[in-house]
C-alpha positions in Angstrom: -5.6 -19.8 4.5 -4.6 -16.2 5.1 -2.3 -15.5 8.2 -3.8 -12.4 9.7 -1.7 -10.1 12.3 -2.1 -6.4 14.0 -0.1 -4.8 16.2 -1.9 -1.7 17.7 -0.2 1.9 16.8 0.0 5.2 18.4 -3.0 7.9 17.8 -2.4 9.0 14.2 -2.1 13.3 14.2 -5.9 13.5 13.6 -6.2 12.0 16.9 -7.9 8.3 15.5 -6.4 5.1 17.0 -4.4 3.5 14.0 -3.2 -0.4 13.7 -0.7 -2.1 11.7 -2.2 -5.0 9.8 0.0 -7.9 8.4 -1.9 -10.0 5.5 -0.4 -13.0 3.2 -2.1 -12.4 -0.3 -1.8 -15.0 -3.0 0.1 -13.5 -5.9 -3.0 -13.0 -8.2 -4.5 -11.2 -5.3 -1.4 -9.0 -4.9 -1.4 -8.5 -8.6 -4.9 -6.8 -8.8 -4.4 -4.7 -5.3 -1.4 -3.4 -7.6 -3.3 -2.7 -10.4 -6.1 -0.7 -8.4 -3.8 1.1 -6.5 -1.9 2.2 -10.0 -4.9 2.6 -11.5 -6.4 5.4 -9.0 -2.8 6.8 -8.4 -3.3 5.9 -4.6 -0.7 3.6 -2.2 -1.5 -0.2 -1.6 -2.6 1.5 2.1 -4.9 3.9 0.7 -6.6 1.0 -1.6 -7.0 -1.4 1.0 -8.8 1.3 3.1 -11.3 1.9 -0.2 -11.7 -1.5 -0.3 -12.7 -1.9 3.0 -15.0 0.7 3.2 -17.0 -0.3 0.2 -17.5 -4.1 1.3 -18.8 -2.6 4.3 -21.0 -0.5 2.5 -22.7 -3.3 0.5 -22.7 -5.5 3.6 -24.7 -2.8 5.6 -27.3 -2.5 2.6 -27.4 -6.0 2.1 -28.2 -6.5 5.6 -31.1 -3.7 5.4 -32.6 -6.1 2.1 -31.4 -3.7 -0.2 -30.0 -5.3 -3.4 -26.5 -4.2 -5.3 -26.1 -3.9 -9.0 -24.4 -2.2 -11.7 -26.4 -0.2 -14.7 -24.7 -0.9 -18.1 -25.4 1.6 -21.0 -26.1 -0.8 -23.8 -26.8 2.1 -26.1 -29.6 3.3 -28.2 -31.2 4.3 -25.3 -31.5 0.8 -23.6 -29.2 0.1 -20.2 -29.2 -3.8 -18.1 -29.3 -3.7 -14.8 -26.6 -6.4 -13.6 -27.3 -7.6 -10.1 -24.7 -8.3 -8.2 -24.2 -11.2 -5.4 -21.6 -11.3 -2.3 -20.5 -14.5 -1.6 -19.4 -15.2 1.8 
């Protein structure tokens, strides 16, 4: 199981509370956070954050009965709309 620690930080310069955040990620895990963050050109912080802020996202529409998917262009004209499921 993931060992979770935070340690409350000074106001940040845009005046929001900040906190420091310790997490154990399996090496797979740490792997892909690696990869996104490479990917977009952005630090492991920054990704996290993203990350964070887009499960949140789908939780909230989730929670209003709304439904998340992905539209794939199949071409010729056709696309398949891929429903996506949260577990957990």
């Amino acid at each position: 199981m993931p060992r979770l620690s935070s340690v409350q930080t000074p106001p940040h310069a845009n005046g929001t509370d900040g906190s420091r955040l310790s997490v154990n990620l399996a090496g797979d895990t740490m792997a892909a956070l690696k990869e996104l963050a490479e990917r977009k050109g952005s630090t492991l912080s920054d990704t996290v954050r993203r990350a964070i802020a887009v499960l949140k996202y789908f939780d909230c529409q989730t929670e209003r009965g709304h439904e998340i998917a992905t539209i794939e262009d199949l071409g010729g004209g056709k696309t398949q709309v891929n429903r996506v499921v949260l577990l957990g």
